[in-house]
N, C-alpha and C positions, 0 to 999 in steps of 0.2 A: 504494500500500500504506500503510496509516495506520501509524503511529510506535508503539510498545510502550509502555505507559503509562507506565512505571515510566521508562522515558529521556525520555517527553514533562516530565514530573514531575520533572526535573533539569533539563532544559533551559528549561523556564517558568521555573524558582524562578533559575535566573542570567539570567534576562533580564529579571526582574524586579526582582531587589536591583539591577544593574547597567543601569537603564531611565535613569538621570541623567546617564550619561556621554557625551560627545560621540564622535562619528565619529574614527575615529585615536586613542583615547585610547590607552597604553601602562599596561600590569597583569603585575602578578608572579602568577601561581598556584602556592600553595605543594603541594608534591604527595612522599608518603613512599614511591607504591607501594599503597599502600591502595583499597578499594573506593570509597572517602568521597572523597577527595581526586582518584583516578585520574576517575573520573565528573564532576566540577567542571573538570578539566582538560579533558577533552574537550568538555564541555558549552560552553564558555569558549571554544574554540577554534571549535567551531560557531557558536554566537551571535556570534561576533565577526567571523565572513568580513563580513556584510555591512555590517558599523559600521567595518572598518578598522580592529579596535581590533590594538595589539603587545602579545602575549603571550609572559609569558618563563615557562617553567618552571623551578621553582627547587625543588630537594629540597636538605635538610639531613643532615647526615651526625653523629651524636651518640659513633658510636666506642662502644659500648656493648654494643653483640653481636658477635660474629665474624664474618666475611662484610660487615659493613655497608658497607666502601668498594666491593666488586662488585655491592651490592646497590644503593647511590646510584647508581653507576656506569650499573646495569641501569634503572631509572627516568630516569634524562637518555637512554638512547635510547627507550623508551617515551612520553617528553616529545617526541621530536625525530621518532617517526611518526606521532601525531597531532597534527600540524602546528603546533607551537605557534613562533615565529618566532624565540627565540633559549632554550639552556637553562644554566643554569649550577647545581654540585654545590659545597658548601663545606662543611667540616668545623666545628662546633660546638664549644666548651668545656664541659663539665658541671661545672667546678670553679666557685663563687662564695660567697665568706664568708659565713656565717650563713645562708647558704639548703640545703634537704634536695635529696637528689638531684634526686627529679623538678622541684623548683622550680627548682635551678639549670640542668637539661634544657629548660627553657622559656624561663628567661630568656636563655640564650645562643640558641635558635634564632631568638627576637625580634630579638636583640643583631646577627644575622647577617641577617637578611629586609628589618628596617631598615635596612641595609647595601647590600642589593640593590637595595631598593626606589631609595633614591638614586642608586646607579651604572647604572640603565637609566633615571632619571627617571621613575617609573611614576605614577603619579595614587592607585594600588592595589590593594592586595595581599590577595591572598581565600585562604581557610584553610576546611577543608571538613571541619567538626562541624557533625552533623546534627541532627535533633529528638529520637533516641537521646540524644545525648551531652548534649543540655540536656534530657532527663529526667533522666539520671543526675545533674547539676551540682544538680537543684534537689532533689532526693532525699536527696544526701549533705548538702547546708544543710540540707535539715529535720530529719537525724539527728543533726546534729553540733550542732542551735541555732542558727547561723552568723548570721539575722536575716535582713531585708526584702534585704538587697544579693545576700546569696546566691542567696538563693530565687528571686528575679529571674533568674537566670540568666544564660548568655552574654549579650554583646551582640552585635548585628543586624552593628552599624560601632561601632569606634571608631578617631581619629586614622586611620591609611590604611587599615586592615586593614576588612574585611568579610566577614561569616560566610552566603552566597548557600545555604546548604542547613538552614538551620534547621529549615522546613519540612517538610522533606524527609525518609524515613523510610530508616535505613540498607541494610531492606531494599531498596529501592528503588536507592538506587545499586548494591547488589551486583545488581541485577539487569540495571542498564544495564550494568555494564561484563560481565556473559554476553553481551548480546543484544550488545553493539558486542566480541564477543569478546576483550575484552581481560584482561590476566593480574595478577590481583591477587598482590599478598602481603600472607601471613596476620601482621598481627606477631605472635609468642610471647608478649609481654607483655599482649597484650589478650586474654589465655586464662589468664595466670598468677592464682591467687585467692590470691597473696601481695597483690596491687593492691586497695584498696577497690571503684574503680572497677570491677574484675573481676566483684568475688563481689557487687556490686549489679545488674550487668547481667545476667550468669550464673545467680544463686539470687534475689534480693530481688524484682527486677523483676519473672520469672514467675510468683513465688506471690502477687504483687499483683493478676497477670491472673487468675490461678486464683480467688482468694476474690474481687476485687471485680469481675472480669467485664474485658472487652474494655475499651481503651481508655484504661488508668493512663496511657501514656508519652504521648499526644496533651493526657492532662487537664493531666499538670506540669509539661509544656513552655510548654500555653494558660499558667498560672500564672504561669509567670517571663513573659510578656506583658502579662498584666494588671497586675503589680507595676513592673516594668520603667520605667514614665511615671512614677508615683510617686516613685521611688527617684529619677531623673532629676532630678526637679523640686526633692525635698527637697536633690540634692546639689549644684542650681543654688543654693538660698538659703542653702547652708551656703560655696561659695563666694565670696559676695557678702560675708556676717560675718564669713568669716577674715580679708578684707581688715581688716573693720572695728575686729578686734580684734589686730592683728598691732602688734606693739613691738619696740625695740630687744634683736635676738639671742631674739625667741622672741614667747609670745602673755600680752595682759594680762590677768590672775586677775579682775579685777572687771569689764573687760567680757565676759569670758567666761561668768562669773556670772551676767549679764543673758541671756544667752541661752534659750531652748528648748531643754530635754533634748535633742529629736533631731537639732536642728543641734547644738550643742555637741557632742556624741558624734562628726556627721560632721566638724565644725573639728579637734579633735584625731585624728580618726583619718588624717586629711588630711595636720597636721601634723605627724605620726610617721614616713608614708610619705614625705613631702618631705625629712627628715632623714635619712632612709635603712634604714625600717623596713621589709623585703618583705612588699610590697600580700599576697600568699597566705599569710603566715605570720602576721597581726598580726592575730589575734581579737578578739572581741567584752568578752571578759576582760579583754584588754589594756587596750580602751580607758577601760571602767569602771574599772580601776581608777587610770589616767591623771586619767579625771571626778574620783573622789575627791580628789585633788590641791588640787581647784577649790573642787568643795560639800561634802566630809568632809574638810576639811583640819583637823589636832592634831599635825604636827608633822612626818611623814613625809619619812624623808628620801629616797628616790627610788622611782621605780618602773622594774624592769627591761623593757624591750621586745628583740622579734628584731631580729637585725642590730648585735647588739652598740651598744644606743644604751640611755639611760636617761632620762626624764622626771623633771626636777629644778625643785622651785618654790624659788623664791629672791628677795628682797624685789620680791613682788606679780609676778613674772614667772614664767608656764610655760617653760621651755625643755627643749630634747632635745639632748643632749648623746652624744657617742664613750662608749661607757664603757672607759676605760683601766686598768682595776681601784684608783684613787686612792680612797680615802673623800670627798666631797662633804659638807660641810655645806647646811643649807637652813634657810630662815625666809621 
């Protein structure tokens, strides 16, 4: 009996992102219960009978709706019948200074998968947003202005994590997990159009399809692909200048000067998030006006960033400092 397209089309796309790994490897799959995630577990589990690979299932628990520890609870046995080899359930924080709820809901799930990842030893840990969710990612960057990084979209991998369903159309996992009858849940929050996220998928998406025809969410997904190399490469060479411009307690004004608008743009924005700016909170605003610091400089005495930090020039030094509400002089 041939395979149903739409599970053939999950289980290619993880045995494809995951074609590098050796026999035996050991992988976290992050799984909430969801159509997206429940489909990548399984999938993972399949493709891996015959590589040997150790699959842990790992759901996170955010404490954030009612039910959610029976509901964690309910996905570690759902992890633990489609055979995945060891499963474990951990409560999240959503508390973290200067970041907004859903930012701090993210970072503590990272905070905790990271966590995972090292106490089974895994190689890597797969998170299951489809080619939906990088339409929407690149959608809301071009509403919002956000620039080349946004627009780009998720990544493929980065550091241990890899996103094995990009490709992949969300239809399609809700259809593998009917056809391997498995029991999704719906979250409430991915229907609430208090969420941007929501009322882009819900209302903006479809009337994209409507006036410009089949096909939006496969075009702006292709997009964050074709940008993606780009973005890469410009923020391999902006790497390389931070070095080259880095000084005692922060970065120096005159060779930063020397640089390329769009490295210098990426050195400081670089520099922001290493001080402890949240990567999701710290725009494009921000960093211009951090620029000015450099090539409009008349005297400014700081510039505030998220995360409670401020960019302060002080004789021929950038630096990013706590802001402790003290007044700072600058020159």
């Amino acid at each position: 009996m041939s395979l149903h397209p739409s599970l053939a089309a999950v289980r290619h796309a993880v045995r494809r992102g995951l074609a590098d790994l050796e026999p035996g490897a050991r992988l976290v799959v992050a799984c909430s219960g969801g159509a997206d995630s429940l489909a990548l577990a399984s999938a993972t589990v399949h493709e891996g009978r015959d590589q040997g690979w150790y699959v842990v299932g790992a759901t996170v628990d955010h404490g954030l709706q009612d039910g959610s520890a029976e509901r964690a609870e309910r996905v570690v046995g759902q992890l633990a019948e489609l055979g995945v080899d060891e499963t474990v359930s951990a409560r999240a924080s959503v508390e973290a200074p200067g970041l907004g709820p859903e930012a701090a809901a993210r970072a503590g799930r990272y905070a905790l998968l990271d966590q995972i990842r090292e106490r089974f030893e895994a190689e890597v840990v797969l998170l299951g947003h489809t080619r939906d969710d990088q339409a929407e990612t690149v959608l809301m960057g071009l509403a919002r202005g956000s620039g080349g990084r946004a627009i780009a979209g998720m990544r493929r991998s980065f550091g241990h994590y890899r996103r094995p369903l990009l490709d992949v159309s969300h239809d399609d996992t809700v259809t593998a997990c009917q056809v391997e009858r498995l029991d999704v849940w719906d979250d409430p929050h991915n229907s609430d159009p208090a969420y941007t996220r929501v009322r882009v998928r819900r209302r903006v998406l479809p009337v994209l399809e409507d006036e410009l025809g089949p096909g939006v969410t496969e075009a702006l997904a292709r997009t964050a692909d074709q940008l993606r190399g780009d973005m890469e490469l410009l923020d391999t060479y902006a790497e390389d200048a931070f070095a080259g411009v880095a000084a005692p307690d922060g970065l120096a004004v005159d060779a930063l000067a020397t640089l390329a608008g769009p490295i210098r743009t990426r050195v400081l924005r670089a520099a922001a998030v290493a001080a402890g700016a949240p990567p999701g909170e710290t725009f494009h605003q921000h960093v211009l006006a951090v620029d000015a610091l450099v090539t409009d400089w008349h005297g400014q005495k700081w510039v505030d960033l998220p995360g409670h930090l401020r960019a302060v020039r002080r004789d021929g030094v950038l630096r990013f400092e706590r802001d402790d509400g003290a007044d700072r002089g600058a020159g």
